[in-house]
N, C-alpha and C positions, 0 to 999 in steps of 0.2 A: 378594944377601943383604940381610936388610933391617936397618937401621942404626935400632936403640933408640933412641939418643944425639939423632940426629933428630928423632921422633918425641916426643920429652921437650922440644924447644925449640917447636914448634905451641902454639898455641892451641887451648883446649879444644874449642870449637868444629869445628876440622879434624881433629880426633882421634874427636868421636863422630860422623861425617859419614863417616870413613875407615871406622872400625870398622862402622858401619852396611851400608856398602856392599859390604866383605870378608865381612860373617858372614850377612847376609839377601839383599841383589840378586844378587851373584854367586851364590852356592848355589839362588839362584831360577832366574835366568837357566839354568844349568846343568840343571837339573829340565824346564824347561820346554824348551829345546830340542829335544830327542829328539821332543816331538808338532807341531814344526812341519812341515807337510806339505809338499812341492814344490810344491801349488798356491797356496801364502802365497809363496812364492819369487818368483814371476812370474805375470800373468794367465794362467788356462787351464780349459778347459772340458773334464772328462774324457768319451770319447765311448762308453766301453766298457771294462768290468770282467768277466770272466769266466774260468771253469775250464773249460769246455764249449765246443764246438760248436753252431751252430745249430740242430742235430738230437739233440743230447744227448750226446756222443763227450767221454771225456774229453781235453783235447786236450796232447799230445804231440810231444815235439820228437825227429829225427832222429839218430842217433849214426853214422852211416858218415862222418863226418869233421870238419874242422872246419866251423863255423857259417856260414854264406852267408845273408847278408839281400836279398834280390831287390823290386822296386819299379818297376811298372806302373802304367799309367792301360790299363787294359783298355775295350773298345769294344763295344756291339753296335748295329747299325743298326736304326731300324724294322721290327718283322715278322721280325725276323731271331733265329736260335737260337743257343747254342753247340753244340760237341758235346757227345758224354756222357763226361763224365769224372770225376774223385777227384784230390784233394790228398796226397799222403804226407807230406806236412808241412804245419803250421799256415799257414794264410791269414786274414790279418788285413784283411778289404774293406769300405771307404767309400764310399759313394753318393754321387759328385760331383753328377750329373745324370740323370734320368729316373727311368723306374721299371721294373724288372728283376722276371718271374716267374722262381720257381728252382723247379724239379720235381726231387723227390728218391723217387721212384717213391712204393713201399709205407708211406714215411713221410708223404706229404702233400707238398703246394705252400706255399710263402711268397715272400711279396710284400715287396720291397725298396724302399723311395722313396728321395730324394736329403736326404740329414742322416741316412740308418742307417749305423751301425758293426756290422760283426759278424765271428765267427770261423766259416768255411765249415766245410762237411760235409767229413772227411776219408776216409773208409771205405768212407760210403756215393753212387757213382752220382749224379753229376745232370745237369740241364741244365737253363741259362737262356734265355728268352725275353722278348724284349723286343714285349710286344702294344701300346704305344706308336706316337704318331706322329711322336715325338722321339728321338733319339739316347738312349742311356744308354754314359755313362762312371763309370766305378770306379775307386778307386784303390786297387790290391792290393799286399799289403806279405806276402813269402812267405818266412817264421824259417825256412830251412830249411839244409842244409848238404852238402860235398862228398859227392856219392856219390849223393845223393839228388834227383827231380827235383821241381820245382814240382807238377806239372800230367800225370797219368798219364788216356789214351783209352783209352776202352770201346768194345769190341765189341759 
């Protein structure tokens, strides 16, 4: 509780210094907090902002149970493909190293280097190939949950 009687023995001085700081910083500070972003919190470089898929999907989280977040460093060797397959749930993938072709049929080819982020094709069909004479590594980060798998093969 705040004691009047107090505040009557200060000096003027510490009284418009108080009042100052009760009725304009604090009501400031308070205003202004809500727009401080998490990247004022701590260094960080955001690497990827999206609604979509790479392909235009809007992307979608799994409800067959609870939440499972899965986390790979996926590999492809020189010359070497994946098979053909689809995500059922969002994949969030980092280009650690090299550079990855991603063939998504009827939609077109995209070219992956190492520093892209992106959120994979979930719907539609792909496969990657690495026409490289370097390794590519990824780091895949897959929101998905009980019931549901990462990574469904095409026939």
């Amino acid at each position: 509780m705040f004691d009047y009687n107090r505040v009557a023995m200060m000096p003027r001085e510490k009284i418009v210094i108080r009042n100052f700081i009760t009725s304009v910083v604090v009501p400031l500070m308070l205003a202004i907090a809500p727009s401080i972003s998490w990247a004022q919190a701590y260094p960080a470089q955001q690497l990827l902002s999206t609604k979509t898929t790479v392909v235009g999907e809007e992307i979608r989280y799994p409800t067959t149970g609870p939440a499972r977040v899965t986390v790979t460093i996926v590999t492809v060797q020189p010359g070497a493909d994946t098979v053909l397959h689809r995500h059922p749930a969002p994949l969030v993938a980092y280009i650690l190293e090299g550079e990855l072709t991603v063939d998504y049929g009827p939609m077109g080819k995209k070219i992956f280097r190492k520093g892209d982020a992106l959120v994979e094709a979930m719907d539609v069909p792909h496969r990657g190939t690495n026409p490289g004479t370097s390794t590519v590594k990824l780091l895949a980060v897959y929101l998905g949950a009980e019931g549901t798998p990462d990574v469904v093969l095409e026939k």
